[in-house]
VOTI-937990 format. One record per residue: x, y, z of N, C-alpha, C in turn; residue in three letters. Coordinates in steps of 0.001 Angstrom, whole numbers, plus 500000, padded with zeros to 6 digits. Layout:
<rs>
XYZXYZXYZALA;...
</rs>
This chain:
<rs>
316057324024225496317063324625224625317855325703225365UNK;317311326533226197318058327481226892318787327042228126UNK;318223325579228332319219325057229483320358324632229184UNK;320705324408227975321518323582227038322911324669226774UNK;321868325878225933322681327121225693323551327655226720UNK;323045327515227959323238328282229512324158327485229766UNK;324746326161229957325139325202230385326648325385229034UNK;326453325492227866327530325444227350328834326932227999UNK;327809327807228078328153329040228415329239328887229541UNK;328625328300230584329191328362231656330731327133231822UNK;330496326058230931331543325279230364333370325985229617UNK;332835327060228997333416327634227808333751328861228872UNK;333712328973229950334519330312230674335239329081231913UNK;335200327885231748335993327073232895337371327313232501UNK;338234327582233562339698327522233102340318325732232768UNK;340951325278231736341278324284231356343044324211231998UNK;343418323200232271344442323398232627345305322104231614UNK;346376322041230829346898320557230266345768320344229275UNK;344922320790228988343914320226228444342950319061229000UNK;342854319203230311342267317674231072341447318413232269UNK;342167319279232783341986319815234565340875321009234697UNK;339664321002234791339016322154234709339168322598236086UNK;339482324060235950339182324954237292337656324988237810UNK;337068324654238957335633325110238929335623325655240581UNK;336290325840241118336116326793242470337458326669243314UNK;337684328449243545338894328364244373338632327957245894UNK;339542326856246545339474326627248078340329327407248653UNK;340755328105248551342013328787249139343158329562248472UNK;343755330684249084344776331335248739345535331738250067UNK;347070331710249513348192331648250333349017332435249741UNK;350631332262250379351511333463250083352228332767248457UNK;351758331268248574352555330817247589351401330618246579UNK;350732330281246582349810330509245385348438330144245884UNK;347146329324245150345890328953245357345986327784244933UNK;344607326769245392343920325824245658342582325742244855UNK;342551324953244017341404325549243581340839323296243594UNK;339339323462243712338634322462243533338994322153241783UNK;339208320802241383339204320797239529338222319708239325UNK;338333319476238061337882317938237705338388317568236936UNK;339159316383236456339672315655235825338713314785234563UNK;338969315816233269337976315370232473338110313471232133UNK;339482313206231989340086312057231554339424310985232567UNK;339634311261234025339461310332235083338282310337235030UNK;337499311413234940336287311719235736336004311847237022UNK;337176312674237859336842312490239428337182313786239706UNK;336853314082240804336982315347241855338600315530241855UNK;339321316589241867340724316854241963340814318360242713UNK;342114318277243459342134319351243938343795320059242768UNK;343508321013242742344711321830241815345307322895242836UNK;346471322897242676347290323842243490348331325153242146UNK;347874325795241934348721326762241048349492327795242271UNK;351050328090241195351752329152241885351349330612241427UNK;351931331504242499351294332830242210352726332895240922UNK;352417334240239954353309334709239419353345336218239727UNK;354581336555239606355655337728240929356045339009239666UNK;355923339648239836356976340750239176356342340845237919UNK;356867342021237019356854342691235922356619341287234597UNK;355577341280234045355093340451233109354750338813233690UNK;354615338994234809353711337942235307354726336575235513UNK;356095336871235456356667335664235558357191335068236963UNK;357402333992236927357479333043237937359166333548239033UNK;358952333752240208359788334022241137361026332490241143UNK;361851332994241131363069331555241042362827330780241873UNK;362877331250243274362684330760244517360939329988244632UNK;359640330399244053358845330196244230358772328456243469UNK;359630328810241634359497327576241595360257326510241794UNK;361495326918243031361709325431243249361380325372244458UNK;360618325827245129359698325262246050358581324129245612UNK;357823325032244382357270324020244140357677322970243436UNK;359250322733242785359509321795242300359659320436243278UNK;360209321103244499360497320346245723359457319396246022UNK;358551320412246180356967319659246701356287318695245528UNK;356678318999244656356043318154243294356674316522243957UNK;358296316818243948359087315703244144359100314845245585UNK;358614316008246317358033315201247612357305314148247649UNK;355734315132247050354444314512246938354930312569246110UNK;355413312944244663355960311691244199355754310466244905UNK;357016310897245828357814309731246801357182309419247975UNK;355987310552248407355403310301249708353924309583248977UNK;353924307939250039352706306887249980352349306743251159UNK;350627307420251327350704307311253008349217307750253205UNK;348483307218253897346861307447253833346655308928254678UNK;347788308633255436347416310808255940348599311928255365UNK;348569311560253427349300312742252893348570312480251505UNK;348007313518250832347240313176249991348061312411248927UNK;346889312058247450347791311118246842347677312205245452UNK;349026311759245372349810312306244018349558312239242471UNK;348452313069241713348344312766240608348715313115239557UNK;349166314165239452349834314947238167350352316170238313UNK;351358316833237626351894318040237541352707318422236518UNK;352462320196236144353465320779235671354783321629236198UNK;355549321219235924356560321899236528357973322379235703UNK;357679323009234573358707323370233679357946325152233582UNK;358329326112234202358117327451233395357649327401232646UNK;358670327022231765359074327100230207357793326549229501UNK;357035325242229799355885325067229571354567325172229977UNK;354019326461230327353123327440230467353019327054232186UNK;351672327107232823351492327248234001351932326207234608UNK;352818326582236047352653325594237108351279325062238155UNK;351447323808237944350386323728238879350496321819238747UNK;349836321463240318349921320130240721348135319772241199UNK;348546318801240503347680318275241106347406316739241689UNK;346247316733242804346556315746243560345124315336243811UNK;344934314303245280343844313970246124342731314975246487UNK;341836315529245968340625316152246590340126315982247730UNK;340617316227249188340450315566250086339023316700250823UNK;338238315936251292336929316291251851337065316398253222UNK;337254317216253875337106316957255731336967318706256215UNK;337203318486257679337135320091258462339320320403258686UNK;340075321433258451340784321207259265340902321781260793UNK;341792321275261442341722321724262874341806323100263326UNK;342300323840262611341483325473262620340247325626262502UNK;339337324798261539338029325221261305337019324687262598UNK;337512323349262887336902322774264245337077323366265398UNK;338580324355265573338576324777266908338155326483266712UNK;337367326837265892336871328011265406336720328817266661UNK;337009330091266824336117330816268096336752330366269107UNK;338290329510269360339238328878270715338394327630271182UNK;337547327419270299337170326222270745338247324929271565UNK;338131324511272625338722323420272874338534322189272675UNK;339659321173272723338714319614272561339018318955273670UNK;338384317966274342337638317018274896339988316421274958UNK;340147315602276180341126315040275791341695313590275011UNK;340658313454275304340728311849274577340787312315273127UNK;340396313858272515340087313570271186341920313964270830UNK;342144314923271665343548315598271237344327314054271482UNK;344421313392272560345578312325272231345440311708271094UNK;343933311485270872343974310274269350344405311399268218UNK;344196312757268104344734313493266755346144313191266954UNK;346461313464268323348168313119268278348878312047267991UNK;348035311081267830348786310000267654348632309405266416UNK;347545310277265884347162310117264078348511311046263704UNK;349048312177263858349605313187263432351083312189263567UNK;351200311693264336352213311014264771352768309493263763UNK;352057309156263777352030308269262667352303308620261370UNK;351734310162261280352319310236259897353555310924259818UNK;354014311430260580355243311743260684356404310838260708UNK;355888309426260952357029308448261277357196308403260021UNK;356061308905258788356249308136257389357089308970256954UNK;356831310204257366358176311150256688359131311385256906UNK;359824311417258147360739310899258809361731309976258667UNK;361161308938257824361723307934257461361966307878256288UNK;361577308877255274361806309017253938362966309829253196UNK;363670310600254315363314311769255051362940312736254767UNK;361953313017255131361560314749255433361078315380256303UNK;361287316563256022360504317247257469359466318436256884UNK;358208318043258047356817319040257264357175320488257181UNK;357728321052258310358025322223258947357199323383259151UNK;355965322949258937355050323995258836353455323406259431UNK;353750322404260311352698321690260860351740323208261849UNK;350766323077261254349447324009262122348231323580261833UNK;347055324356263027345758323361262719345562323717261555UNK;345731324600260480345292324695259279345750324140258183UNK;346894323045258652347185322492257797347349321074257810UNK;346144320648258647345361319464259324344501319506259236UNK;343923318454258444342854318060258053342143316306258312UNK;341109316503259261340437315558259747339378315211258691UNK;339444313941258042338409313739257124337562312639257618UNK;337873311478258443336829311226259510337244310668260686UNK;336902309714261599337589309532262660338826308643262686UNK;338605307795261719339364307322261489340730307696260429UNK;341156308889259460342224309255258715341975310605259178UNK;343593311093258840343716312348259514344964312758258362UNK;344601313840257608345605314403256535346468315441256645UNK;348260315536256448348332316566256410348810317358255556UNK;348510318381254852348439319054253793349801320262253732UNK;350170320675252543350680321819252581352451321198252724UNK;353021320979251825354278320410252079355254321734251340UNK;354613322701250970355794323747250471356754324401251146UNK;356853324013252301358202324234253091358710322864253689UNK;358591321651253243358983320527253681360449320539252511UNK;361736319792253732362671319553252934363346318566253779UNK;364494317901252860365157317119253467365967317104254104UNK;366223316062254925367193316471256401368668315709255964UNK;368726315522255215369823314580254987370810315435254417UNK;372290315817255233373351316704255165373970317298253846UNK;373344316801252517374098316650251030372736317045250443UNK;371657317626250879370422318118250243370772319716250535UNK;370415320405249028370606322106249243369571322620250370UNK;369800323912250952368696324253251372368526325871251086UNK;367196325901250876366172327077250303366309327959250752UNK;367260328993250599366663330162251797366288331306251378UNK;365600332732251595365696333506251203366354334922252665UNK;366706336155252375367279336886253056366327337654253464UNK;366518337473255251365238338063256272364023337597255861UNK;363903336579255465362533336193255388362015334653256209UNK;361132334389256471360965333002257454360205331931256710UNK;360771331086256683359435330321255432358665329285256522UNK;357666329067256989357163328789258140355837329520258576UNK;355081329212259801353884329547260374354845330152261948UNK;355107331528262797355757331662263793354869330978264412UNK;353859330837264737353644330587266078353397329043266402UNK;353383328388265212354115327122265491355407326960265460UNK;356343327497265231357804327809264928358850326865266119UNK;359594326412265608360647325561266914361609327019267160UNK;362677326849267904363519327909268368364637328037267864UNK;365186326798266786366186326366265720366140326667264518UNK;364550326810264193364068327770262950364275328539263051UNK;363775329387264169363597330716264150364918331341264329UNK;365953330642264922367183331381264982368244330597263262UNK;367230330316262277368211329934261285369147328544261297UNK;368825327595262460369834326603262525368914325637261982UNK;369887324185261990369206323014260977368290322631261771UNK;367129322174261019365633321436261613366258319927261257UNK;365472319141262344365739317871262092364206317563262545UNK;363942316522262485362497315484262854362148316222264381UNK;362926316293265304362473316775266245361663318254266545UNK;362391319001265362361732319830264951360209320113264605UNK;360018319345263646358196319274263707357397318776264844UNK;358459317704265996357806317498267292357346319042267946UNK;358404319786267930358404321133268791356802321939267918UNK;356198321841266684355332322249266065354322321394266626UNK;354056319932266193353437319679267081352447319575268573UNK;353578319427269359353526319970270428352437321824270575UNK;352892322848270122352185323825269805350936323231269479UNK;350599323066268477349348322452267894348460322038268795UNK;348951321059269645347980320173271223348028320997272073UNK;349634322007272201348748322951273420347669323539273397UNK;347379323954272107346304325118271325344833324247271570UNK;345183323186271156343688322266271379343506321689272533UNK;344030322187273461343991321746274859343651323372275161UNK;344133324337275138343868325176275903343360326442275558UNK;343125326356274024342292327300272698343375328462272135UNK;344513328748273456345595329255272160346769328399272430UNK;347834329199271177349103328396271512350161329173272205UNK;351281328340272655352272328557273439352294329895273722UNK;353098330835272728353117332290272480352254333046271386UNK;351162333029272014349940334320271266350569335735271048UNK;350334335754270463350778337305269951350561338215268294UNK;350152339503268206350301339688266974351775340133266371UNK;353114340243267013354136340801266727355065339388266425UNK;354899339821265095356030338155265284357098338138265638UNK;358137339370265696359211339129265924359540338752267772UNK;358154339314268247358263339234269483358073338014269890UNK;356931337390269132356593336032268570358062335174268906UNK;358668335030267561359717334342267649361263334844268254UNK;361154335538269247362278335769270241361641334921271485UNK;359977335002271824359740334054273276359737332558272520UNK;360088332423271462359934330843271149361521330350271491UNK;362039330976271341363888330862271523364064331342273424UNK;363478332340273701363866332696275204363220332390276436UNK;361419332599275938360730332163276960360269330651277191UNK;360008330231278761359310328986279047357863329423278667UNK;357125328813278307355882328422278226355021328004278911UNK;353963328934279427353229329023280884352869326847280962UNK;352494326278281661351966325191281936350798324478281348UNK;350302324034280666349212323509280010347893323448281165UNK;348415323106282411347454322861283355346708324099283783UNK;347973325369283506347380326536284022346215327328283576UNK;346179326497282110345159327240281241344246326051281225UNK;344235325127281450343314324118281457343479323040282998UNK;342969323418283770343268322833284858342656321509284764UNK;342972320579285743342819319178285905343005318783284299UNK;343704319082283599345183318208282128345414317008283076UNK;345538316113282157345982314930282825347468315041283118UNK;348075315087283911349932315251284046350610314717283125UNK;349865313322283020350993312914281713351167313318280422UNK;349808313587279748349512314480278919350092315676278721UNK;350410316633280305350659317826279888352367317544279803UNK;352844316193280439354624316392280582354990316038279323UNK;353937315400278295354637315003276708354531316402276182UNK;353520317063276023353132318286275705354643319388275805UNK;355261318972277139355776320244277420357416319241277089UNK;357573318107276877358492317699276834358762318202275777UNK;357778318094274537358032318619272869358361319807272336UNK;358066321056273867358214322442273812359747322712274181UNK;360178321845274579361331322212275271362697322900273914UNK;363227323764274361364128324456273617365168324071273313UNK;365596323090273306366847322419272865366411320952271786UNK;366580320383270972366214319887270334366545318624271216UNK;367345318255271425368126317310272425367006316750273471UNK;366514318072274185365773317691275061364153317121275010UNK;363691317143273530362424316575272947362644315113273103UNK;361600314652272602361209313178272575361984312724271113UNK;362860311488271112363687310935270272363244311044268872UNK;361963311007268792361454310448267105359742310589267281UNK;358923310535266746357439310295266218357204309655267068UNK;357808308388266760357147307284268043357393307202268960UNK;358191307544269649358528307982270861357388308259271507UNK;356781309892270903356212311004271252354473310121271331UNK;354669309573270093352960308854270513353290307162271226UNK;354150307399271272354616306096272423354219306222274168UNK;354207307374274338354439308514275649352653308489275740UNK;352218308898274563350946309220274770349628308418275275UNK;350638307066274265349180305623275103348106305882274331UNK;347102304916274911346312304312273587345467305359274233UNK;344528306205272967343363307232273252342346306734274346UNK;342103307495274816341129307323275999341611306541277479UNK;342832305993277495343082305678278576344075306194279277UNK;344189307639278857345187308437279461346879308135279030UNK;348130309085279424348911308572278458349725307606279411UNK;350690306993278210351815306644279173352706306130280227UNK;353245307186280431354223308272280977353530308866282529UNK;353696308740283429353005309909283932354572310940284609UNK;353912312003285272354586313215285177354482313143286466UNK;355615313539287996355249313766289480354014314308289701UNK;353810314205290455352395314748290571353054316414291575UNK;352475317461291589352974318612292317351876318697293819UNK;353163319207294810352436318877296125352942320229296315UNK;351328321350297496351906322248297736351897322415299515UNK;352831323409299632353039323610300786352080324297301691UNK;351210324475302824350462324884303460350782325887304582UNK;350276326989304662350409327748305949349286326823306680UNK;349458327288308141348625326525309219347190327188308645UNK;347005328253308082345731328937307982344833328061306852UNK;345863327313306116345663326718305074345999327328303292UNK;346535328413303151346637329332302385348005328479302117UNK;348167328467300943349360327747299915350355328820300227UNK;351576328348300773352561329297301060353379329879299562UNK;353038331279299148353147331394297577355136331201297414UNK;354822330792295977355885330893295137356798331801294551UNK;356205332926295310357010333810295032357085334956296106UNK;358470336125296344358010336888297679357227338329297284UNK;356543338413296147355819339616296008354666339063297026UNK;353995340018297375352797339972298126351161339874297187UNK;350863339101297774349555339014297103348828339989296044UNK;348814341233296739348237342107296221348379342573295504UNK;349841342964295045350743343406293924350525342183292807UNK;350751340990293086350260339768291848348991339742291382UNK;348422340596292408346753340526291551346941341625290667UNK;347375342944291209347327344153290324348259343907289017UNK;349021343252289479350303342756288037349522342444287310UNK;348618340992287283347711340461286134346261341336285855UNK;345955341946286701344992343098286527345635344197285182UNK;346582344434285282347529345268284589347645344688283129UNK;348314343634283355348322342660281909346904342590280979UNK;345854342291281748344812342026281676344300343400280614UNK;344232344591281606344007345753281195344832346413279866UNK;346077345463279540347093345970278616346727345258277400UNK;345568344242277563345094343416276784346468341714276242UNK;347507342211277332348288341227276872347821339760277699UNK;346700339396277266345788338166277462346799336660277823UNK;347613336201276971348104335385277285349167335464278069UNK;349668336723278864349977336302279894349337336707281225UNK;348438337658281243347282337592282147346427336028282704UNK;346323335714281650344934334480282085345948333448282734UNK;347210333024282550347658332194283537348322332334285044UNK;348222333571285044348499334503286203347435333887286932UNK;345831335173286374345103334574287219343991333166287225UNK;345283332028287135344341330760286983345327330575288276UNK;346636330886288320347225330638289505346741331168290297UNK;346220332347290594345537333171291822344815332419292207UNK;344102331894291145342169331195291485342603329912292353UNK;343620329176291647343891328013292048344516328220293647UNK;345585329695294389346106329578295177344648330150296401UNK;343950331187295657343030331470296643341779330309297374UNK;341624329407296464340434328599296685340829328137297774UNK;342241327538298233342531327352299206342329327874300407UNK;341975329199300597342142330270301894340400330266302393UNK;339799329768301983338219330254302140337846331153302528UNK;337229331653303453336337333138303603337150333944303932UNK;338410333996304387339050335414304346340146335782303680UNK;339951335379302147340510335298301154339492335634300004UNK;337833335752300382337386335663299563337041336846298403UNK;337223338503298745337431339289298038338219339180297096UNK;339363338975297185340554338532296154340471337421295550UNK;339778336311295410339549335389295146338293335378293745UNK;337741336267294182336089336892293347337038337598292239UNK;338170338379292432338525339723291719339248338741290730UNK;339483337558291114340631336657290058340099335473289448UNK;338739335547289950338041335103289257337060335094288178UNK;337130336961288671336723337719287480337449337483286113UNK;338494337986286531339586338417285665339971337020284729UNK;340248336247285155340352334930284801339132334840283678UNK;337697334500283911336727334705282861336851335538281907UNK;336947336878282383337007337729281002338579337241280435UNK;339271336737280783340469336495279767340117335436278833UNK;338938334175279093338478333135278433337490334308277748UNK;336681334604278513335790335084277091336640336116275860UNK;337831336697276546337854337546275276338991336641274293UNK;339250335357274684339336334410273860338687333405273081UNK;337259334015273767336254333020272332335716331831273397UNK;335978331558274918335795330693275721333901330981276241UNK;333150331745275267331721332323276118331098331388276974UNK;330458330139276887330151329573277364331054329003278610UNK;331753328591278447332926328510279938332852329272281151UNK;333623331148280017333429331949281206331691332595281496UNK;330998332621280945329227332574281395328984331511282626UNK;329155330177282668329443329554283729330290329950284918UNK;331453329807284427332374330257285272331251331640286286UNK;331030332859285883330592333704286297329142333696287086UNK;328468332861286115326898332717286856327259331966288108UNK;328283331071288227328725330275289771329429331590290447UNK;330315332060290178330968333215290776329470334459291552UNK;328557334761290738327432335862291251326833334927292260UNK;326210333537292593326113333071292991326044332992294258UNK;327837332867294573328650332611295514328369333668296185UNK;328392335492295455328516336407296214327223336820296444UNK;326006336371295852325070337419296269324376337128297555UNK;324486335894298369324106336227299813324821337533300391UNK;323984338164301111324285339315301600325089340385301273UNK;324896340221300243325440341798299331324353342705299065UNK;325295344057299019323937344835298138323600345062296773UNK;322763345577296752322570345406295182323710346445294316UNK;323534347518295004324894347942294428326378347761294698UNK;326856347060295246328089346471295391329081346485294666UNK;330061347387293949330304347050292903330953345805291942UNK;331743344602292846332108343614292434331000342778291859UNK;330271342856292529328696342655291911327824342786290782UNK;328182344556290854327724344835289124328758344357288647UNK;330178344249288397330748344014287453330605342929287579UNK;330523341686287898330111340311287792328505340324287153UNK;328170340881287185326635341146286459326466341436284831UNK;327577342523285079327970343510283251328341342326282487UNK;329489341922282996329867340467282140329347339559281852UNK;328141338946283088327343337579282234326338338361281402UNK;325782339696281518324954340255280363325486340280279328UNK;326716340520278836327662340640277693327762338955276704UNK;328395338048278282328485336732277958327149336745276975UNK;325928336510277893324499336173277233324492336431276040UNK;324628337652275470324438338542274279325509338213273027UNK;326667337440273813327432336544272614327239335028272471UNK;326309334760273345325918333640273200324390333378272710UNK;324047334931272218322545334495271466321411335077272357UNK;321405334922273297320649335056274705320193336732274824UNK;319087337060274503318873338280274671318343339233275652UNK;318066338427276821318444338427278222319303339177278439UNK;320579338779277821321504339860278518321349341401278375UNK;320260341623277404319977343329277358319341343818279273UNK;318548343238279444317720343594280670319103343214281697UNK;319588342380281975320845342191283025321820343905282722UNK;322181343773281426323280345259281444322203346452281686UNK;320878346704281245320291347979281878320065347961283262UNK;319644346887284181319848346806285410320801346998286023UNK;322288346328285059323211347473286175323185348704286108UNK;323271349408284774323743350576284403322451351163285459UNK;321265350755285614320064351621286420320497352179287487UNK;321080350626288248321750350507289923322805351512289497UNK;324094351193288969325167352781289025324575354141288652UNK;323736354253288316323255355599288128323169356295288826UNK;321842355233289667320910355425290533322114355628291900UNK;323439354719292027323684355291293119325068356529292856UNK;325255356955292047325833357810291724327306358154292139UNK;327932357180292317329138357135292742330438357486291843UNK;331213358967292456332091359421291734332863358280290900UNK;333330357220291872334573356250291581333804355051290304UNK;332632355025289766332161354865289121331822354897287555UNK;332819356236287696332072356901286448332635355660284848UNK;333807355211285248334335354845284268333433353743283764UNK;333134352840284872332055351503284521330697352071284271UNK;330245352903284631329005353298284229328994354119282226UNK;330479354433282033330202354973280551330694353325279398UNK;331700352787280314331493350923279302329991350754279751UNK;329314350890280765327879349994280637327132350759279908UNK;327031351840279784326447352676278938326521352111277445UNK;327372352377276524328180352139275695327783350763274859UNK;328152349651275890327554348329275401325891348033275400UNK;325422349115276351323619348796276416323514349684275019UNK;323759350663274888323751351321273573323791350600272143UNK;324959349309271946325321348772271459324236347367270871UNK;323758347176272353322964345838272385321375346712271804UNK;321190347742272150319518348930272282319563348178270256UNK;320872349198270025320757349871267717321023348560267531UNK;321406347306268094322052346090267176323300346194266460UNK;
</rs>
């Protein structure tokens, strides 16, 4: 009897929506409204519900908000397609109480949640997402529309075989006699997937979501995207001005062809992208057998010593301190491709190159780890101490600091090991008491402190 009682209870506080749609858990909230899990008393099935927020003084609906969502109601309609969910019902009159749509309950991870922590993927997996993503774009494309707001979070992998993409409230049509939405100084979009035609206010066409795209695979190729940054405006001025470091640089041995579709889609002129959808997964080739297309292959030039005659006339030393600098400024994404070029130009020089070579190889790791890369740069580093500890001393300092870091690595990777590695250095700097020191000895301090209280 009290299970009965308990059970009505909890029935009788469900939000009803139409009289059919029960609310029973929110999945999400956004700038435009929430997501909530429903159930469809009528059907009897799992539903997902999307309600708009309401804006201003007595709770009413923003003009602009609802014909966004009127848009998307009318999208959803017309769009039939196994990677866009399916279309089941909606309100969309003000006038008759809440907005809200509803649709497909779709079950999967999206590609934000899989690449959690900069996770990277494997390449065979990124060409086949690309060419799932791709496919569904031909469907909209052809209907026309454009997503304009393609990011991993609004990709959703539900198994290996279907790939969904969600979130059409900034999708509109490209066709010259359709209004378009705007509001003043405001961006309706994700920047850092952003094309350079958005961001400067001009018309998006299909090629447009290529240029989003594109972002998307760099990110899962190399754990961030194009232009990282927290400043958007700074954000979207390098999406319009700057080139975009190399895919290879952050992920070395990229397959070329791979990285020349990649960078073909980045390119800043709309003109200069790949024609259409299929094109772009045309380029790419069937998953797993590499794409395509391939890209020249790059040949470098040799001093007799063997040292890659550099690309530029600063001197070595100054390019290390430059990305040392960056590094230290915490401006990460453009540090770490700096020194992937160092790593890549020094390996060449062997032993009397090899100080500078260690220092950029440092640097290089901690730019992956303080991107979420731990396991990578922990490797990376345990080969790096390796290399140097024949005939070093124990206090050396390139040494301890190659030491401080895989103790740190360890300790974000679970490994509690790394407590005894960071008191062993901090012992050794103590113990040898070196003025020029002091600074690394109060971070080693600091973090053993850290690792001691938990």
């Amino acid at each position: 009897m009290r299970t009965r009682q308990a059970t009505v209870l909890v029935r009788s506080d469900v939000r009803v929506l139409g009289g059919r749609y029960e609310l029973r858990q929110r999945l999400g909230t956004g700038a435009m409204g929430e997501v909530w899990l429903g159930y469809d008393r009528l059907s009897r099935r799992a539903v997902a519900v999307k309600l708009v927020h309401r804006e201003g003084p007595g709770g009413r609906y923003a003009a602009e908000s609802v014909q966004r969502f009127v848009r998307e109601v009318q999208f959803l309609q017309r769009l039939r397609h196994h990677g866009i969910p399916e279309y089941f019902d909606a309100q969309s009159d003000p006038g008759a109480g809440e907005l809200y749509l509803v649709m497909e309950h779709i079950r999967g991870r999206t590609l934000a949640e899989i690449t959690a922590g900069g996770r990277v993927l494997p390449e065979r997996e990124v060409v086949s997402i690309a060419a799932r993503i791709c496919e569904v774009l031909e469907h909209l494309h052809a209907v026309p529309v454009i997503h304009r707001d393609l990011k991993p979070s609004n990709i959703m992998r539900v198994s290996r075989e279907r790939l969904v993409l969600l979130d059409f409230g900034v999708a509109r049509m490209f066709r010259i006699d359709q209004v378009r939405l705007t509001t003043a100084n405001r961006v309706l979009g994700t920047v850092a997937y952003m094309p350079p035609e958005h961001v400067g206010g001009q018309e998006v066409t299909p090629r447009s979501d290529l240029y989003s795209l594109s972002c998307v695979l760099y990110e899962l190729l190399t754990g961030i995207p194009p232009f990282p940054g927290d400043d958007v405006t700074e954000v979207m001025r390098w999406h319009k001005h700057r080139e975009p470091k190399p895919v290879s640089l952050l992920r070395p041995g990229v397959a070329p062809a791979l990285e020349a579709v990649i960078m073909a889609g980045l390119a800043k002129r709309a003109d200069d992208r790949p024609t259409s959808a299929r094109e772009f997964r045309e380029r790419l080739g069937p998953p797993g057998r590499g794409t395509a297309t391939s890209a020249p292959q790059r040949t470098s030039v040799r001093k007799a010593s063997g040292c890659p005659v550099p690309t530029t006339s600063r001197p070595l030393r100054v390019r290390i301190t430059q990305a040392q600098a960056l590094l230290d400024g915490g401006l990460l994404g453009d540090a770490m491709p700096r020194f992937a070029e160092l790593v890549e130009e020094l390996a060449a020089c062997g032993p009397e190159r090899v100080e500078e070579a260690a220092r950029c190889r440092l640097g290089y790791a901690h730019c992956r780890a303080r991107y979420g890369f731990h396991r990578e740069a922990f490797d990376d580093l345990t080969a790096l101490k390796e290399l140097l500890q024949p005939g070093r001393r124990l206090d050396d300092p390139l040494m301890l600091d190659v030491r401080f870091r895989i103790g740190q690595l360890q300790l974000a990777l679970d490994d509690l090991y790394g407590i005894n590695e960071i008191a062993e250095v901090y012992e050794i700097l103590v113990a040898a008491g070196r003025p020029e020191d002091v600074t690394m000895v109060e971070e080693v301090r600091l973090a053993l402190n850290r690792a001691t209280l938990g």
